[in-house]
KOLKE-113330 format. One line per 10 residues: number of its first residue (from 1); their letters; for each residue x, y, z of N, C-alpha, C. Coordinates in steps of 0.1 Angstrom, whole numbers, m for minus. Last residue first. Layout:
N
NUM = A = X:Y:Z:X:Y:Z:X:Y:Z | ...
# end
This chain:
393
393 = XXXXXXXXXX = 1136:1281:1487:1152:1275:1489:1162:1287:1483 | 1106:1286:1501:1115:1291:1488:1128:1290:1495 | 1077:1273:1503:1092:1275:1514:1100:1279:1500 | 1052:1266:1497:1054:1276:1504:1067:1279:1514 | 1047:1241:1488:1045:1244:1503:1045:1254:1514 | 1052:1246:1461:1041:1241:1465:1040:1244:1482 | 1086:1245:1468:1076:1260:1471:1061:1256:1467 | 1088:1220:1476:1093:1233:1487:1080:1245:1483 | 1086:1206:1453:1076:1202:1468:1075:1213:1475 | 1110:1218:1439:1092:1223:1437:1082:1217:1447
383 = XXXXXXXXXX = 1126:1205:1456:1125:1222:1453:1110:1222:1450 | 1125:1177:1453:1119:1184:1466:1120:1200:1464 | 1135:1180:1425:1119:1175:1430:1113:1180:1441 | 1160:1187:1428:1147:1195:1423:1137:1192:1423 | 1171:1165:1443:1169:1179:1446:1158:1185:1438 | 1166:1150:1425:1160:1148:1433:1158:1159:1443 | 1181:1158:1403:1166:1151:1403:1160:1156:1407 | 1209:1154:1414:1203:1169:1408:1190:1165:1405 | 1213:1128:1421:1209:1134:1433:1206:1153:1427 | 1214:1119:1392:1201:1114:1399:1200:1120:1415
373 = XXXXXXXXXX = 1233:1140:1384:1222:1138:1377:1211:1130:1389 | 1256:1121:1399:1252:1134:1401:1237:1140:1396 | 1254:1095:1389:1247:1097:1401:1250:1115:1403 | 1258:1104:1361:1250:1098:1360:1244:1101:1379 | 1276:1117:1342:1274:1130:1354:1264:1118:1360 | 1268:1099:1313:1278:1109:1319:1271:1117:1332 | 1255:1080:1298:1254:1083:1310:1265:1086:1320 | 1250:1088:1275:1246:1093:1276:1248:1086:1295 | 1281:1093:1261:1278:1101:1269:1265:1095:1278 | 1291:1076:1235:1294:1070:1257:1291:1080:1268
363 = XXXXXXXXXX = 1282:1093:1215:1281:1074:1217:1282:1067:1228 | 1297:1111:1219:1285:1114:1222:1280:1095:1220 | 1320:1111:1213:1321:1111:1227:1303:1106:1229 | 1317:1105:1182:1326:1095:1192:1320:1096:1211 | 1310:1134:1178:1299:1122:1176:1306:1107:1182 | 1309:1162:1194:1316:1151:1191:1308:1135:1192 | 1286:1174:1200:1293:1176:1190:1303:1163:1186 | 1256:1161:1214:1271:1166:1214:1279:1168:1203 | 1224:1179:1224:1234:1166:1213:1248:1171:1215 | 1211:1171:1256:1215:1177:1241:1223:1172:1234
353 = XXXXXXXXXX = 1196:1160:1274:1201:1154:1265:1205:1161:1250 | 1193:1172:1300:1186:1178:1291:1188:1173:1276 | 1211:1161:1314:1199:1157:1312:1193:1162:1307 | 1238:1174:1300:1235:1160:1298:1220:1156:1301 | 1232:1198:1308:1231:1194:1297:1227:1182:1296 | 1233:1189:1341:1225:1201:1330:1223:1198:1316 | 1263:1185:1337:1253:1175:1339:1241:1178:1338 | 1276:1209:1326:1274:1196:1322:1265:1187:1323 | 1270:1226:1347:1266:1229:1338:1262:1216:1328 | 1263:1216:1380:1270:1213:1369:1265:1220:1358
343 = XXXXXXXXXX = 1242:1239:1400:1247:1225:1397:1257:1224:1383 | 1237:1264:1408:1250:1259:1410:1254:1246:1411 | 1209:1279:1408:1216:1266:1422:1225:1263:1422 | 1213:1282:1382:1214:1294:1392:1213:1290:1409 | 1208:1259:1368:1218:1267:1368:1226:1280:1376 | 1182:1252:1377:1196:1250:1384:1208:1251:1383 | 1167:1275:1364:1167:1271:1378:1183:1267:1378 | 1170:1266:1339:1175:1281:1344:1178:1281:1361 | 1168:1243:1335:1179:1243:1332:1178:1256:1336 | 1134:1245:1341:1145:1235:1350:1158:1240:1343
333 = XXXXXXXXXX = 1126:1259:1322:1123:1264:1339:1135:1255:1344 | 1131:1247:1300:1141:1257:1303:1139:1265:1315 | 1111:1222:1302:1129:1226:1304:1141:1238:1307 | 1087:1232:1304:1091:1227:1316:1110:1227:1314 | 1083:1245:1275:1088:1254:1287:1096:1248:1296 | 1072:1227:1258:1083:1229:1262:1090:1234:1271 | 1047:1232:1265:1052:1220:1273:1067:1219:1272 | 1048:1268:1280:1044:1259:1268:1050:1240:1275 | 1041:1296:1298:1044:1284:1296:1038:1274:1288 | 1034:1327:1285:1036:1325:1306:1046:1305:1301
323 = XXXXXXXXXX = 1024:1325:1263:1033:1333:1266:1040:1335:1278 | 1000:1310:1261:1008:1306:1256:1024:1316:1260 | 987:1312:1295:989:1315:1282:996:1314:1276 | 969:1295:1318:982:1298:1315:985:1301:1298 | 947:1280:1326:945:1295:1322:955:1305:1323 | 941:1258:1321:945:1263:1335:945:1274:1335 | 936:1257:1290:925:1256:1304:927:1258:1316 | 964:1259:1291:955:1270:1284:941:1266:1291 | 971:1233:1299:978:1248:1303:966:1256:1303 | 958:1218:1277:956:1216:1297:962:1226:1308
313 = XXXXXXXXXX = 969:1225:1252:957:1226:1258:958:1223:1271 | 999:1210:1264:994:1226:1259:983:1232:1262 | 990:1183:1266:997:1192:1276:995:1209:1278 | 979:1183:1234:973:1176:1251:975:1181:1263 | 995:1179:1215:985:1193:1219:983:1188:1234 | 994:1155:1210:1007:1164:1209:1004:1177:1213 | 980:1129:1224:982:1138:1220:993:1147:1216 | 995:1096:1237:989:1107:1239:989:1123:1230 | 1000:1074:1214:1000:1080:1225:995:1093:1225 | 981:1041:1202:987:1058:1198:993:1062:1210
303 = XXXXXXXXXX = 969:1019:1213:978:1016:1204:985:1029:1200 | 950:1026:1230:957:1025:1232:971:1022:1227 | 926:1054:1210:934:1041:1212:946:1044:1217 | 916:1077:1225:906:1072:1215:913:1057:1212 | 932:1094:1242:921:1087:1246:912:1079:1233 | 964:1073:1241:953:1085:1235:940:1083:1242 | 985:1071:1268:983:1064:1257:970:1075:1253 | 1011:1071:1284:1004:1081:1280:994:1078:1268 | 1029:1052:1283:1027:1054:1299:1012:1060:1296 | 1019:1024:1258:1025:1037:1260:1021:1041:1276
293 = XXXXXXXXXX = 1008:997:1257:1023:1002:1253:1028:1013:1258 | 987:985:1289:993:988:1271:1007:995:1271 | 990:980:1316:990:968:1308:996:971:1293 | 994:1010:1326:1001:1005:1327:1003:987:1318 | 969:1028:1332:974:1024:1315:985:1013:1312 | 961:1020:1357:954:1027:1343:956:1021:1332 | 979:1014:1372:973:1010:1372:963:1009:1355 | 1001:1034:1368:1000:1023:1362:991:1014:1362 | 997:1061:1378:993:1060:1368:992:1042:1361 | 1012:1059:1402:997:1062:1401:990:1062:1391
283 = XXXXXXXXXX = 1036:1053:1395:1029:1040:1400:1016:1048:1405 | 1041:1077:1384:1038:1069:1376:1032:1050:1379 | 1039:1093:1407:1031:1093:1396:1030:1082:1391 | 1065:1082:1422:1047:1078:1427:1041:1084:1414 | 1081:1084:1407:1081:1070:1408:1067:1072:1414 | 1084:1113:1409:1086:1108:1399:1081:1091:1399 | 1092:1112:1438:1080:1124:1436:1072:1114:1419 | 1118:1104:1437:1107:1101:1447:1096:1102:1437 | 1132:1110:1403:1135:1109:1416:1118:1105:1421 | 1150:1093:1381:1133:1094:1385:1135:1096:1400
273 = XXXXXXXXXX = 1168:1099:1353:1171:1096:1369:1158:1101:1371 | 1171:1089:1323:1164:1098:1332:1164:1090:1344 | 1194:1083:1295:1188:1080:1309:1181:1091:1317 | 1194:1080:1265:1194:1088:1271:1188:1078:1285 | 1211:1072:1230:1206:1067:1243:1204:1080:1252 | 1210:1092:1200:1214:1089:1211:1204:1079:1222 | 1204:1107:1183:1204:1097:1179:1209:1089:1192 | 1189:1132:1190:1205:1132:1186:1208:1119:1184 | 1161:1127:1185:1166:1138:1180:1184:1141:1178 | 1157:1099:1190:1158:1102:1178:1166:1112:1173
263 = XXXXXXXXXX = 1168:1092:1219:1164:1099:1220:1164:1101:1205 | 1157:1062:1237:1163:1061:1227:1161:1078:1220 | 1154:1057:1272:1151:1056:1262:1158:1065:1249 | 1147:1049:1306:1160:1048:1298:1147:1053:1285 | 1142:1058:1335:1139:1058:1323:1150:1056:1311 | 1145:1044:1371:1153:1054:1360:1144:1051:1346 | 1148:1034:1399:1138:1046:1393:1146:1049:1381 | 1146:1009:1398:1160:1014:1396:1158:1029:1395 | 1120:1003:1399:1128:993:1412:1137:1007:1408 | 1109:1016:1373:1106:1024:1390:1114:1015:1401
253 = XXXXXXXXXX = 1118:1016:1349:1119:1008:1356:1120:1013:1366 | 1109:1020:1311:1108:1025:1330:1112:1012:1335 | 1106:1008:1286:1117:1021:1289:1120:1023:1304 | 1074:997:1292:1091:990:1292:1098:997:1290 | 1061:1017:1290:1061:1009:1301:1074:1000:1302 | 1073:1046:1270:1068:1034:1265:1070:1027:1284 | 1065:1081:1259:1073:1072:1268:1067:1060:1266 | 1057:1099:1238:1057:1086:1237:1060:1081:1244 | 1056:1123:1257:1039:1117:1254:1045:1104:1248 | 1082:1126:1259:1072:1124:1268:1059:1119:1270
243 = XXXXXXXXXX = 1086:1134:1235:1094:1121:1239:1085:1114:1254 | 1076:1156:1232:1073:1142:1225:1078:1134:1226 | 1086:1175:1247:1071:1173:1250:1070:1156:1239 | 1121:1163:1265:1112:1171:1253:1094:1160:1251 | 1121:1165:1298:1124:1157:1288:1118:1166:1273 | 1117:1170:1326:1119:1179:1315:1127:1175:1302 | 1109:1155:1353:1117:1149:1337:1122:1157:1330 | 1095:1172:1359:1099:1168:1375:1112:1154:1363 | 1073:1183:1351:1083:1194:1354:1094:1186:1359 | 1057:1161:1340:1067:1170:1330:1076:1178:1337
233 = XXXXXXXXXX = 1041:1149:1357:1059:1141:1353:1067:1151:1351 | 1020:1167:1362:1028:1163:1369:1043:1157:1368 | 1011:1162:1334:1013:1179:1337:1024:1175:1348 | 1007:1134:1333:1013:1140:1324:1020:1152:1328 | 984:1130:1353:998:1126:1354:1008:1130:1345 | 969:1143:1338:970:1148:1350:983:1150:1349 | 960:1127:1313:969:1139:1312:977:1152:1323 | 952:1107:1327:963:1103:1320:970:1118:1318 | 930:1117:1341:939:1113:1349:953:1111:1343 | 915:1147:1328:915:1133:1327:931:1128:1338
223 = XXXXXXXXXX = 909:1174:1346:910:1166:1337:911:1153:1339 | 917:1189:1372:908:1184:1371:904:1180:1360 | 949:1200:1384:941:1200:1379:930:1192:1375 | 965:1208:1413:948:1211:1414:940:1208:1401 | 989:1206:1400:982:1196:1412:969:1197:1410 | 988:1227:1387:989:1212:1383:984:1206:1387 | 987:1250:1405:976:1246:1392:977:1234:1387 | 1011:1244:1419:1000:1239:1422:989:1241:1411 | 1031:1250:1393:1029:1235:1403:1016:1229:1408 | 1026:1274:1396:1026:1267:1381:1020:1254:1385
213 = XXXXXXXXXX = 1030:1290:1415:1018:1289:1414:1013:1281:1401 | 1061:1285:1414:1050:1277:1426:1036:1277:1424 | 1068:1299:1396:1071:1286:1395:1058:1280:1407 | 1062:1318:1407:1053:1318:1394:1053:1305:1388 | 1085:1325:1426:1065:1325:1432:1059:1320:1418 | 1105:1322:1415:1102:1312:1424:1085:1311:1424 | 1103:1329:1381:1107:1340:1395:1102:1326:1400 | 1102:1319:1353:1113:1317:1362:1116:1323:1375 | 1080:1303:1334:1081:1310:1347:1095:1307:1355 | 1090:1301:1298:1085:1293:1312:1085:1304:1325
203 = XXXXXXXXXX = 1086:1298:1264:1082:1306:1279:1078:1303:1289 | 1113:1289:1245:1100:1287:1251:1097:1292:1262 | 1126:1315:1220:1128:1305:1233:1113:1302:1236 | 1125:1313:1184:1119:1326:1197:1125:1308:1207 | 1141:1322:1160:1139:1314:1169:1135:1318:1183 | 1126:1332:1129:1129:1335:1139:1128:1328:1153 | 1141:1319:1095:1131:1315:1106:1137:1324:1121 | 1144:1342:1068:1149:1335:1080:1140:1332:1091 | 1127:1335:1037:1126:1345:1046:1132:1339:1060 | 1147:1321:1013:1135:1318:1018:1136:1327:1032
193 = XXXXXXXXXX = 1168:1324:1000:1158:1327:992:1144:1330:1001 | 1193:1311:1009:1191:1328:1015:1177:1332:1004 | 1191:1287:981:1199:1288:994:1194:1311:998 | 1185:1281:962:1176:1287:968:1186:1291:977 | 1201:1260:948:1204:1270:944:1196:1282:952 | 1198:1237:960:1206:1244:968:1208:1258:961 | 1174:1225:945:1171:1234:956:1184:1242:962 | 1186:1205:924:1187:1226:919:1176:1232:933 | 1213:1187:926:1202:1192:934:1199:1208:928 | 1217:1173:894:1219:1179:901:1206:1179:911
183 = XXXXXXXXXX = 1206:1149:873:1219:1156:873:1225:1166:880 | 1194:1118:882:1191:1131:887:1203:1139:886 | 1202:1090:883:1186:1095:879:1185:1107:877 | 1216:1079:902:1224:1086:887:1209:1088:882 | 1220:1081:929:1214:1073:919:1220:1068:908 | 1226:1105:938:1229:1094:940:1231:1080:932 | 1202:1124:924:1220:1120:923:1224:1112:923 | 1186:1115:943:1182:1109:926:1198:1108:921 | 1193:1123:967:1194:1108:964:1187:1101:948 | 1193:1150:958:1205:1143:959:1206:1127:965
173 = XXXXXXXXXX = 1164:1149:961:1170:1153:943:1185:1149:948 | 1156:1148:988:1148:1136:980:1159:1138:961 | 1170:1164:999:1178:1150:1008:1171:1146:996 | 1156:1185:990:1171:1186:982:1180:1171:991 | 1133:1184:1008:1134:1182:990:1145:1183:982 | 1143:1186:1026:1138:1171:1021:1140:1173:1008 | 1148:1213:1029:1157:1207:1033:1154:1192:1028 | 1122:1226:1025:1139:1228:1016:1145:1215:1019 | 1108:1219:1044:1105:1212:1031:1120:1217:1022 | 1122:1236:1064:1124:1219:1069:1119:1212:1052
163 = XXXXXXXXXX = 1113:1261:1055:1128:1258:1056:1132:1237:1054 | 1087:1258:1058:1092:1258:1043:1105:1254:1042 | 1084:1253:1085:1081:1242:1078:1086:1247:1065 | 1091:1279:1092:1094:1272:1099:1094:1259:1088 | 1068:1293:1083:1084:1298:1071:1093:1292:1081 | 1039:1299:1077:1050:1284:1082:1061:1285:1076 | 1026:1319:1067:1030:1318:1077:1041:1307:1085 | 1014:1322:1040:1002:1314:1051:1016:1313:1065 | 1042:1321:1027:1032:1331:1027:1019:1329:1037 | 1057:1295:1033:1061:1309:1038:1048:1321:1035
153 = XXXXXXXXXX = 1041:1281:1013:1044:1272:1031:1043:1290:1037 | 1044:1288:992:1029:1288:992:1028:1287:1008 | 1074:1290:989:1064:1302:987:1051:1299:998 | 1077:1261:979:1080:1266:991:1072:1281:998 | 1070:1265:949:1058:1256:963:1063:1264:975 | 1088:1290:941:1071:1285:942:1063:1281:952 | 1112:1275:944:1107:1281:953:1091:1288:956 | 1105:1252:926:1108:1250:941:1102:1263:951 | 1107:1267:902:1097:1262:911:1098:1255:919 | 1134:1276:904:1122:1287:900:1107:1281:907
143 = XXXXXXXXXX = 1149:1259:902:1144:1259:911:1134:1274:917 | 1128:1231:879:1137:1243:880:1137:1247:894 | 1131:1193:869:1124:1209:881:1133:1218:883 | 1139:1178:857:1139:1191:852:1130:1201:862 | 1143:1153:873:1154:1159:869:1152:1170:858 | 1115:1145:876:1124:1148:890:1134:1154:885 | 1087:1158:858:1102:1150:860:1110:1155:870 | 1061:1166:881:1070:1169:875:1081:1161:873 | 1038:1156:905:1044:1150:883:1050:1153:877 | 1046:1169:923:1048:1158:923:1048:1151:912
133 = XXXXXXXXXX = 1042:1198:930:1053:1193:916:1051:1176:915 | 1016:1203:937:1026:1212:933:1034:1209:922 | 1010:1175:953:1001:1188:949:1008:1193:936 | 1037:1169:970:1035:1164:956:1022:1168:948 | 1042:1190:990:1050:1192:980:1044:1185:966 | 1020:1194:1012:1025:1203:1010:1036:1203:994 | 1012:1165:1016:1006:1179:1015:1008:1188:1010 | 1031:1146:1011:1019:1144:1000:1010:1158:1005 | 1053:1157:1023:1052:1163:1014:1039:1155:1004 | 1039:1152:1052:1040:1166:1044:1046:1167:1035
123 = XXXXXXXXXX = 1037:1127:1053:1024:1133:1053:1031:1150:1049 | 1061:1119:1055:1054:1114:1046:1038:1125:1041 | 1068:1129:1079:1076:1135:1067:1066:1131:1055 | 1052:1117:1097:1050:1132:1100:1060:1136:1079 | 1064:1094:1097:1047:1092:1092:1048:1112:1084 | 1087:1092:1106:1086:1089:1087:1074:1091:1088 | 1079:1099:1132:1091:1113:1122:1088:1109:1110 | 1068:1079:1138:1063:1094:1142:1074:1096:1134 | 1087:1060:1140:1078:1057:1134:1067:1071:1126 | 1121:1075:1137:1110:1068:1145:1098:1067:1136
113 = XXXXXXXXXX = 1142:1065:1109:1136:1076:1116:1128:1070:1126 | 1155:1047:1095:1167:1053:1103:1157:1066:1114 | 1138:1034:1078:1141:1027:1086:1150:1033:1100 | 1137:1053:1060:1125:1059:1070:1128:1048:1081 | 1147:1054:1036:1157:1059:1050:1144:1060:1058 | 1134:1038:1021:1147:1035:1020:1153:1039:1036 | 1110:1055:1018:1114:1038:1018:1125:1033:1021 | 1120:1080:1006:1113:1076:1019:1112:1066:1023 | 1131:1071:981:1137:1078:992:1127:1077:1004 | 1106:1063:968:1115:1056:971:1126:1061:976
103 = XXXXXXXXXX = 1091:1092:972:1085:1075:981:1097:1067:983 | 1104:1109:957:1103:1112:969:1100:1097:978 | 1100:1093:931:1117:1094:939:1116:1092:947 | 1073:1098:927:1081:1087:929:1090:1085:934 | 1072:1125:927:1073:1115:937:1072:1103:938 | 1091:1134:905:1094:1140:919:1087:1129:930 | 1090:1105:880:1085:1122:886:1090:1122:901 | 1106:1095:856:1107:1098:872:1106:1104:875 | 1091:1079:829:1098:1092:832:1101:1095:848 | 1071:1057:819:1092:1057:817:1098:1072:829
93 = XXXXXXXXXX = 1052:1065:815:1057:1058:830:1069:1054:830 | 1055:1079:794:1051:1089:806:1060:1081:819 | 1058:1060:772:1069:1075:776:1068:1081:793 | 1034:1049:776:1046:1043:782:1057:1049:788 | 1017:1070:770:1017:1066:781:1033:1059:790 | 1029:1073:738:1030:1084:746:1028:1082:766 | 1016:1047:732:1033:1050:730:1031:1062:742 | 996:1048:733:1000:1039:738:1012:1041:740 | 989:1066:713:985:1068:726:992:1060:737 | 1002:1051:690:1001:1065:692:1002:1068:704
83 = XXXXXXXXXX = 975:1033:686:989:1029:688:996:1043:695 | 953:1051:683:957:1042:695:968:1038:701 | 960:1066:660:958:1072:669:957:1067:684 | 980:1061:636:970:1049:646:972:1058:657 | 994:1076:609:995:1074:620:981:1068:627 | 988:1092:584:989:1072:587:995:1069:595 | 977:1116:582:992:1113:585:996:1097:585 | 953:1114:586:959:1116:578:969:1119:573 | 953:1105:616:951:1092:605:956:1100:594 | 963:1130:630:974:1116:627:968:1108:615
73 = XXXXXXXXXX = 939:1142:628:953:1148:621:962:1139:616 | 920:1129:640:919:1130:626:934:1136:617 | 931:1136:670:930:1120:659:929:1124:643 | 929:1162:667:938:1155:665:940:1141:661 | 900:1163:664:905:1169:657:920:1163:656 | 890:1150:691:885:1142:676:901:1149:665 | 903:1168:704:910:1158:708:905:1151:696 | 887:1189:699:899:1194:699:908:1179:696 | 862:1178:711:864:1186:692:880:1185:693 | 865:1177:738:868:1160:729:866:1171:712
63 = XXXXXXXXXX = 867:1205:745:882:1198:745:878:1183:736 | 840:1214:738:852:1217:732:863:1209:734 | 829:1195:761:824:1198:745:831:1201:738 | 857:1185:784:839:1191:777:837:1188:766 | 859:1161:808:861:1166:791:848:1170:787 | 842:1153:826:859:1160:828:865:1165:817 | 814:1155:824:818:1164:819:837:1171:824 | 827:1129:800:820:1142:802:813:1144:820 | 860:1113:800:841:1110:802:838:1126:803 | 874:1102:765:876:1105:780:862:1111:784
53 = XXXXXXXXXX = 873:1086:740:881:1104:745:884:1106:758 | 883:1056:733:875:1068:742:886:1076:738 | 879:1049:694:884:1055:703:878:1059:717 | 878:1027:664:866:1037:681:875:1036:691 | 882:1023:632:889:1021:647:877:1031:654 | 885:1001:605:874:1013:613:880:1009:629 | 911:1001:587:900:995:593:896:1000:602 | 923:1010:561:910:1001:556:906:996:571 | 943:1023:575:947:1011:568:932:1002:565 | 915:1035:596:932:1034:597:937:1023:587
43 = XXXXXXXXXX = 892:1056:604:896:1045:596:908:1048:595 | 869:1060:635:875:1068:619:883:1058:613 | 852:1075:660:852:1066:651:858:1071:637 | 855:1086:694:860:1089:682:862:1075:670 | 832:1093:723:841:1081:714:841:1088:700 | 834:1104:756:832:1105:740:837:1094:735 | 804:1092:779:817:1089:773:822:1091:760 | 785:1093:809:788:1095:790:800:1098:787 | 767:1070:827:779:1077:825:776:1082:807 | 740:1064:835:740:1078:833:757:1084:825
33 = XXXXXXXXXX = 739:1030:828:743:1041:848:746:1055:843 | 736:1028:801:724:1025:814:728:1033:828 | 758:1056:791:751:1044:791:741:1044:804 | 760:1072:759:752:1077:770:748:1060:776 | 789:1088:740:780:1076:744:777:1075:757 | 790:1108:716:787:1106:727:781:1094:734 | 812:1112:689:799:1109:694:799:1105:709 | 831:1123:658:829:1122:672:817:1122:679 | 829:1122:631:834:1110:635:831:1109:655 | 822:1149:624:838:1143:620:838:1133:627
23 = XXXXXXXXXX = 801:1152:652:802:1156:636:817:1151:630 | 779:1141:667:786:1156:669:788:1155:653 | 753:1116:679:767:1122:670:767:1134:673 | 749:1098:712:746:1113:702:756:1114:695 | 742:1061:716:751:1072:711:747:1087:703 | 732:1041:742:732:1045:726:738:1062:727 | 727:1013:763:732:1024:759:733:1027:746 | 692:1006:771:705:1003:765:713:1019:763 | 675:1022:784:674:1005:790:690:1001:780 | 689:1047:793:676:1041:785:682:1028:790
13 = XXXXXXXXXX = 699:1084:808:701:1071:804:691:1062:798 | 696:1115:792:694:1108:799:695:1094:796 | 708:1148:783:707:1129:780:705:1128:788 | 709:1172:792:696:1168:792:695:1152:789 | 735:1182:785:732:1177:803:723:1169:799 | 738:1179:753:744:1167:765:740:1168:777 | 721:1199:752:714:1184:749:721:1173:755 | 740:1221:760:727:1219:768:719:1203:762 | 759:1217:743:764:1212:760:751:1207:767 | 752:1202:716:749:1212:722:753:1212:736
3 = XXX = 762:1184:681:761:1187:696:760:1197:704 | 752:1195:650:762:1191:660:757:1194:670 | 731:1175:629:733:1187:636:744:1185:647
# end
């Protein structure tokens, strides 16, 4: 009698394992640890071959008939439905899917990214791209499906991240190019496909009194010490929020008050002039954390740094809304400010380390405007002391 789905749940395991027949050769085999496994028995050149099918229930009832069915096609064909199999695997691991590429391009140039940027890339496309296509041959993806996955980013709202996954996924098919693995990039064919990202600014307080009542919320706030000092640095550096949470103990040097460190985003050196205000935080902080790596280290390990939310949330508990000030905010409160003090535009820039166009100049910028920069610091330091105090300059 042939097999029943319902007699296969009902097997149960025995002191040995033993086999339900189906019918044409195919049978189930039920062992001591519950597993069951089809097997296909049949004859090749006079000699009795057993095949797995693959285990139940990831292969139903139907699909091992279907799969007996083709074994039996090949034998009478005098084809070795093993041999066969064997061939078609190798074909497979012969083939260069999307991510494999994608790894060995990530391998290659993740030496050129911070630690944080090759983790962060890595982790989004085993999220977001190798799901999708990642077993697809790298050199027949259409870009029919590209835009697909991309799709899946832009409809749930991240049509910020779909743009940035375009963009890898055509750095990961023109290093197949590269190669010669890969006869074209077919994401550039997307190009104006994907809905334009809107770049909103970050929301900081720019009237004097909103700035002052920013300050002291800081002051006054009541969290952890690490992220105190955090709230405190940020206005007084306006460095970008992740450069900040990674600051490292060796980057500082409070004798020279200055911060040096390596800025990823323009690839650049960058100095930070630490005025007064700036050197007592952080010799109020060093105690703490000052032996491990990071100024800002996690609360769960010293070996991480501080959150990427950390700052944000500590706003939003102060009870500053995303729409009043973000951690990015703290810069464009300071670059509005002292642009309307009538400091350097330049040297503005420069400490706000933007990238320069000219990639020669930008090699010996970064310590351009340098003692002007460290007496525009320090001004601004005692600016926000000022209106904390209640004195508007």
């Amino acid at each position: 009698m042939p097999l029943t789905d319902t007699e296969i749940r009902n097997a149960k395991p025995r002191e040995k394992a033993y086999r339900i027949s189906d019918f044409d050769g195919l049978s189930l085999e039920v062992r001591t640890t519950g597993r069951k496994c089809w097997r296909f028995r049949g004859t090749h050149n006079g000699k009795e071959l057993l095949l797995g099918l693959g285990v139940y229930p990831e292969i139903s009832l139907k699909k091992a008939r279907e799969l007996r069915d083709e074994c039996r096609e090949m034998l009478a064909q005098g084809v070795n439905p093993s041999t066969r199999r064997k061939e078609e695997k190798a074909a497979q691991a012969a083939v260069l899917t999307f991510e494999a590429l994608a790894l060995e391009w990530h391998g290659r140039i993740k030496t050129r990214w911070s630690e944080g940027h090759a983790s962060r890339i890595l982790y989004r496309l085993r999220r977001e791209i190798f799901p999708f296509m990642g077993n697809m041959p790298a050199n027949e993806i259409p870009p029919k499906k590209i835009l697909e996955v991309l799709r899946i980013m832009e409809n749930r709202g991240a049509t910020d991240l779909a743009h940035r996954m375009h963009q890898v996924v055509g750095q990961v098919l023109r290093y197949g190019v590269a190669t010669g693995r890969v006869d074209r990039d077919n994401s550039a064919d997307l190009r104006g496909a994907l809905t334009p990202v809107v770049h909103r600014h970050h929301p900081c307080p720019k009237d004097p009194r909103a700035i002052a009542a920013l300050m002291r919320a800081i002051y006054d706030y009541q969290g952890s010490h690490v992220v105190r000092c955090a709230l405190r640095l940020s206005p007084l550096v306006f460095v970008r929020p992740g450069e900040l949470r990674r600051a490292k103990w060796s980057e500082i040097d409070t004798t020279a008050a200055e911060w040096r460190y390596f800025v990823t985003k323009t690839r650049t050196w960058h100095i930070v002039p630490l005025a007064r205000q700036a050197v007592e935080v952080l010799e109020d902080l060093r105690p703490l954390t000052g032996r491990g790596l990071y100024v800002f280290p996690s609360r769960r390990s010293d070996a991480r740094p501080m959150s990427e939310n950390a700052i944000n949330a500590a706003l939003r508990t102060m009870g500053f809304s995303r729409d009043e000030i973000t951690a990015h905010g703290f810069r464009g409160m300071a670059s509005t400010a002292l642009n309307e003090m009538g400091w350097h535009h330049d040297a503005i820039e420069r400490q706000l380390a933007h990238k320069e166009s000219n990639s020669v100049r930008a090699a010996y910028n970064h310590a351009d405007y340098l003692e002007e920069r460290r007496k525009m610091m320090q001004a601004w330091a005692d600016y926000l002391d000022g209106l904390m105090a209640g004195i508007e300059k």
